[in-house]
C-alpha positions, 0 to 999 in steps of 0.5 A: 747732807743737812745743815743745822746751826747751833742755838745760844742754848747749844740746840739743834732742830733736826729738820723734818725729812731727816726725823721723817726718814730716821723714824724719830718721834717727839720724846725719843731718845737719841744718842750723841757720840764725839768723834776725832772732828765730827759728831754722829747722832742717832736714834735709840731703838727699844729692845722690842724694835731690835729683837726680831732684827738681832735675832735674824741676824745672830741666828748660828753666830758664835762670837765674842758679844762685843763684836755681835752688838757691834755688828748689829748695830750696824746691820739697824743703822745700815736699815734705818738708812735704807728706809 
């Protein structure tokens, strides 16, 4: 775990290792989610980035898109962690 603290401005720096392991450059988007006591960020992968990953992983799939999309994001956030 890093910690960070909270600027007047209500911003936070994500400290080099953390940018390092996750991929983010200056000018990528993150996303921000609020949970029940906690907030969860991460990094916004293009299209580009996600094809060949989806595909991969969608390949004989039949399934509602919700739970395909949700599966997938997790299959890249569980790769992103493993980088």
């Amino acid at each position: 775990m890093t910690k960070v603290r909270v600027s007047e401005q209500g911003r936070i720096t994500i400290p080099a290792d953390v940018r390092r392991k996750l991929g983010i450059q200056p000018g990528d988007e993150l996303a921000l989610e609020a949970r029940e006591d906690e907030a969860v960020l991460w990094p916004l992968r293009s299209v580009d980035e996600l094809f060949g990953i989806f595909h991969e992983y969608a390949q004989g799939r039949d399934a509602e898109w919700d739970t395909v999309r949700r599966e997938a994001q997790e299959a890249v956030a569980k790769q992103v962690a493993d980088e």
